[in-house]
C-alpha positions in Angstrom: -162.4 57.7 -106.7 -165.3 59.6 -105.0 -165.8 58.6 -101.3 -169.4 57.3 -100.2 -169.0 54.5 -98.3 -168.8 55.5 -93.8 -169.8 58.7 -94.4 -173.3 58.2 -96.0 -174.7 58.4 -92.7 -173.7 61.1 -91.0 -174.2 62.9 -94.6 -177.7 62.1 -94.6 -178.5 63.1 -91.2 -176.9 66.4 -91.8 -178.6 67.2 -94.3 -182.1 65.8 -92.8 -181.4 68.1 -90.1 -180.5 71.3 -92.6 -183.7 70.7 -94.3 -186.0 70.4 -91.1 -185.0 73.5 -90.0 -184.2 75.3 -93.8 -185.8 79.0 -93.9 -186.9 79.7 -98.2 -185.7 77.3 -100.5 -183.5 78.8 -103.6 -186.5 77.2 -105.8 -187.2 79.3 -108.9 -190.5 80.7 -107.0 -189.7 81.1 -104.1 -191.1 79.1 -102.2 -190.6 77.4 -99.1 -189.1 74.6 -99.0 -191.8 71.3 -98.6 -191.2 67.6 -97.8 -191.9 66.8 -101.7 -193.7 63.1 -102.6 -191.5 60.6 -103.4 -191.1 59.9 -107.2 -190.0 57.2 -109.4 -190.1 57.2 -113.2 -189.6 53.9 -115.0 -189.0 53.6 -118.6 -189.0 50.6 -120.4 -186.3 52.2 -123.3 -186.3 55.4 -124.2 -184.9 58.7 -123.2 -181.9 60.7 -124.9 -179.6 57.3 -125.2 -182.4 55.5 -127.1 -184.6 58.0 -128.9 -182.5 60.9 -130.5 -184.6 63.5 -131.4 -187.0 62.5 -129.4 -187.3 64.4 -126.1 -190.9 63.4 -124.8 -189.7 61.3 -121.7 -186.8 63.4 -120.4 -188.9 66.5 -120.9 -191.3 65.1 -119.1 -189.1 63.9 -115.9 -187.6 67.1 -116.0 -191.0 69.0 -115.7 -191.8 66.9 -112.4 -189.0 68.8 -110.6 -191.0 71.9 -110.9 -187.4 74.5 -111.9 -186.9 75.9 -114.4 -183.4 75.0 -114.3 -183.1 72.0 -112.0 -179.9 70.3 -110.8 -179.7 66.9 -112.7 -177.3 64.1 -112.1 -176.5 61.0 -114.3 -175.2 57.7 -112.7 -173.6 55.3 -116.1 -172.6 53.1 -113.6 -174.5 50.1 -115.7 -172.5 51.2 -118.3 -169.0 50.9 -116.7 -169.2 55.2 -116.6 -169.2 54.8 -120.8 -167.2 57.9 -122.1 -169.8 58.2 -125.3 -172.9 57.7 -122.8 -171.7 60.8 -120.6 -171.1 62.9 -123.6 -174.8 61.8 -125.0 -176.0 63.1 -121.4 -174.3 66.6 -121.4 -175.5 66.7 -125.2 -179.3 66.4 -123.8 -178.9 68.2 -120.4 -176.6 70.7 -119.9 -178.7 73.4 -122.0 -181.5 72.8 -119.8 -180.2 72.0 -116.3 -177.3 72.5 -113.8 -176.2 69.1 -115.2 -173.5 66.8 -113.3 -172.6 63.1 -113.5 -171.0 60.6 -111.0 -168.3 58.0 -112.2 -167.4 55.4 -110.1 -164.9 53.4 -112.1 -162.6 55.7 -112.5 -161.6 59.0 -111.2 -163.5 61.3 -113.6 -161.9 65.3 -113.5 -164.1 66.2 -116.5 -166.5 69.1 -116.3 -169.9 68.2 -114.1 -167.9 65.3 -112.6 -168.3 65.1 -108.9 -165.0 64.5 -107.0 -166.2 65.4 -103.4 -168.7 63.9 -100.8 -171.0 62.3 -103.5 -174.1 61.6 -100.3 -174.2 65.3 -100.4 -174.5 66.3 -104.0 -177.2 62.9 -104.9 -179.2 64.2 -101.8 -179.4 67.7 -103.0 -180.1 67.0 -107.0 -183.4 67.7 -107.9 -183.7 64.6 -110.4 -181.3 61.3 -110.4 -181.2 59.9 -113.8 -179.9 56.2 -114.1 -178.6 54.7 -117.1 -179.2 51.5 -119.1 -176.5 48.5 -118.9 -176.2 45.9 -116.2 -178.2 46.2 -113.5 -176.4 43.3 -111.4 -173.0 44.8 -112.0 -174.4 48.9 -111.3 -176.4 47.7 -108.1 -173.4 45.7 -106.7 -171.6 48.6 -107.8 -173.9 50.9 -105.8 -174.2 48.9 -102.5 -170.3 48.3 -102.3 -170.3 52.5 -102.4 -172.9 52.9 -100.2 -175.0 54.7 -102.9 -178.0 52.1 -102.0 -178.9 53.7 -98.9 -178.5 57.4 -100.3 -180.6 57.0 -103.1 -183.1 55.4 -101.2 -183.0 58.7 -98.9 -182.8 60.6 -101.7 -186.5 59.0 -102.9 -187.7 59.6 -99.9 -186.9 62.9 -99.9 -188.5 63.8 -102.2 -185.9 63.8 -105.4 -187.0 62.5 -108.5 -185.3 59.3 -109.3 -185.8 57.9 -113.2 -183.8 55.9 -115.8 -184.5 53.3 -118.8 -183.4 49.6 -118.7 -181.2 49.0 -115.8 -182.1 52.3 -114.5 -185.9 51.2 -114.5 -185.2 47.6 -112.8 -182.8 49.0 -110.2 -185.6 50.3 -108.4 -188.2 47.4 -107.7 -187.8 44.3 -105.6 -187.3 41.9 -108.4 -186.4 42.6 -112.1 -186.1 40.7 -114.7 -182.5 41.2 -116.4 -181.3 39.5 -119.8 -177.9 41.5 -119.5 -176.0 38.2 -120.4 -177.5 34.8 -121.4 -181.4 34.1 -121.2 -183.5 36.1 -118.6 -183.2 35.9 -115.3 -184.9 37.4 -111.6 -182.7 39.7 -110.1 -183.1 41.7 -106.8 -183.2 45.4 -106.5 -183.4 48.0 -104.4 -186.9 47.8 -103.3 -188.2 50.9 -103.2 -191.0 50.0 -105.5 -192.4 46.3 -103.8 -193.1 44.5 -107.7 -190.9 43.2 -110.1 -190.4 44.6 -113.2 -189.7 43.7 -116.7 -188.2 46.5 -119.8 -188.2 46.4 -123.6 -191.3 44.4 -123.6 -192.4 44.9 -126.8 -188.7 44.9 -128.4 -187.4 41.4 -127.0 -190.2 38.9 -126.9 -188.4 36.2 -124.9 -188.3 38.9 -121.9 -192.3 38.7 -122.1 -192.5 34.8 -122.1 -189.8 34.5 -119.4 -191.7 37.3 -117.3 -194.8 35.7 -117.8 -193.1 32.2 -117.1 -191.7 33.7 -113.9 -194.4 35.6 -112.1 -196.7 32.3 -112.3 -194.0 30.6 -110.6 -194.0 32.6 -107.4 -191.9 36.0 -108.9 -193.9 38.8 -106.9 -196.9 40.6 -109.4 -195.9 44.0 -111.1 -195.6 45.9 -114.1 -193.8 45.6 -117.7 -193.4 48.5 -120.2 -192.9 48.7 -123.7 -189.7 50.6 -125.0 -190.9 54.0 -125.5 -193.7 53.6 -122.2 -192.8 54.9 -118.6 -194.2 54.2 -115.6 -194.9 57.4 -112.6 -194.9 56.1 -109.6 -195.8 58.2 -106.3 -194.7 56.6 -103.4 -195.1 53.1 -103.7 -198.6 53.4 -106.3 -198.6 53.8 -110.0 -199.8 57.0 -110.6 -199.6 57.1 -114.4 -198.3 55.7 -117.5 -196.8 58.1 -120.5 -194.8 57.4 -123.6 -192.7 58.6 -126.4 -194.4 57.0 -128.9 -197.9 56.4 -129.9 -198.2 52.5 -129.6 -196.1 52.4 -126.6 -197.9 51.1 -123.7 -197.5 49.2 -120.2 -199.2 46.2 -118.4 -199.8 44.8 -115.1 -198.8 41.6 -114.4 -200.3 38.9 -111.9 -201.2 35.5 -110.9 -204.9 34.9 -111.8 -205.8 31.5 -110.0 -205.4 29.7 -113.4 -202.6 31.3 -114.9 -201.3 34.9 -115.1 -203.2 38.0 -116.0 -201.3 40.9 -118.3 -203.8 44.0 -118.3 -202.9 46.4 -120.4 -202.8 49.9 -118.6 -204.4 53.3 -119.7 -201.0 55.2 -121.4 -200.8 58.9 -122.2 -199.2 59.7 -125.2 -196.7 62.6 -124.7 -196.6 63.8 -128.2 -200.9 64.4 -128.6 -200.9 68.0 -127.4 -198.5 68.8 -130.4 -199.8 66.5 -132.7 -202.9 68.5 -133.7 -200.3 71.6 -134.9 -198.0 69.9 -136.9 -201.2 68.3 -138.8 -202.7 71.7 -139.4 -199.0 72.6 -140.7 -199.4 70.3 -143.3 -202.7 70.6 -144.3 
């Protein structure tokens, strides 16, 4: 079983103190290594597991790491470390990126498994990439392995941290999760200070039972269709993209009278390419 747990710590302040005084950073240009804005991508479904042959999302989290070959690792915890979900990852990733995954469930001695101090490797990934499941199992998961408080370095670091269902709730203060039985508020991590609520479009009773719960005292914050993702920079929404044209996301809030759902502006991935393959037909 990889070991988290005492040693988070002193792994963290290590490795603080490694970067603070780090010379060039082995980035694809060059460059020197820069404290790099926090970043949080939220999808409401979507991604390799949900969308096969459809690459929009995850292209477009792995573009945000700014390498040309950036160092990716997958957390199935939600899952219960799913054998086919793994393979489904390395399927996706491992032309593309120095791609590894972590099991905690069981000891894992498969290729791109990490064995050793797992602190280390999360804090050093250029993108964390969470999987769908349930989010009250992976985050108790998590917090009895100590990966809470690494991954919440690793955000503020600076590494891009992303996933769809589960891996999109994880990362707010509230979420709405319908794992088992009818919908319910959960806490997460809090990194993001809003709840959250996924597959809006695809399961309506999450949207009544969302709107039912923010306008009974659940904190204001954001839902996205299956397909939309939400960008967040630090703690503010930066944008909203999807994989699909008719995706989209909302912001949700008490009104005075009731509760507001605003639709928000969403950029379509697929429009730059869109023209082409029209003119290839014409």
């Amino acid at each position: 079983m990889p070991s988290v747990g005492p040693r988070v710590e002193r792994a963290a302040h290590r490795l603080l103190q490694r970067a603070i005084g780090a010379g060039p950073h082995p980035r694809d240009d060059g460059a020197m290594r820069v404290r790099r804005v926090p970043q949080i991508v939220a999808f409401g479904g979507g991604g390799f597991s949900q969308e096969a042959g459809n690459p929009l999302l995850d292209d477009y989290v792995l573009d945000l790491t700014a390498r040309r070959r950036p160092r990716v690792c997958f957390l199935p915890t939600a899952s219960g470390d799913a054998d086919h979900y793994v393979v489904r990852f390395y399927r996706r990733f491992a032309c593309c990126s120095e791609a590894s995954h972590v099991s905690l469930f069981r000891r894992d001695r498969s290729g791109g498994a990490v064995e050793g101090d797992v602190a280390e490797h999360l804090l050093t990934r250029d993108l964390v990439y969470v999987g769908g499941g349930n989010v009250l199992s992976m985050l108790g998961t998590w917090r009895a392995h100590g990966l809470d408080a690494v991954l919440a370095e690793a955000w503020r670091r600076g590494v891009v941290l992303c996933g769809l269902s589960a891996g999109s709730l994880c990362w707010f203060a509230e979420a709405l999760t319908a794992f088992h039985g009818p919908p319910t508020v959960v806490p997460g991590l809090g990194l993001l200070p809003y709840s959250n609520c996924v597959h809006y479009d695809g399961e309506p009773e999450r949207r009544q039972e969302y709107l039912r719960f923010v306008g009974d005292g659940v904190r204001p914050g954001f839902a996205a269709d299956d397909g939309a993702a939400l960008h967040f920079r630090g703690t503010e929404l930066a944008d909203v993209v999807s994989s699909r044209p008719s995706a989209g996301a909302y912001r949700v809030e008490p009104d005075g009278t009731g509760v507001r759902e605003t639709p928000l502006e969403t950029t379509y991935l697929g429009a730059a390419a869109a023209p082409a393959g029209a003119a290839a037909l014409a």
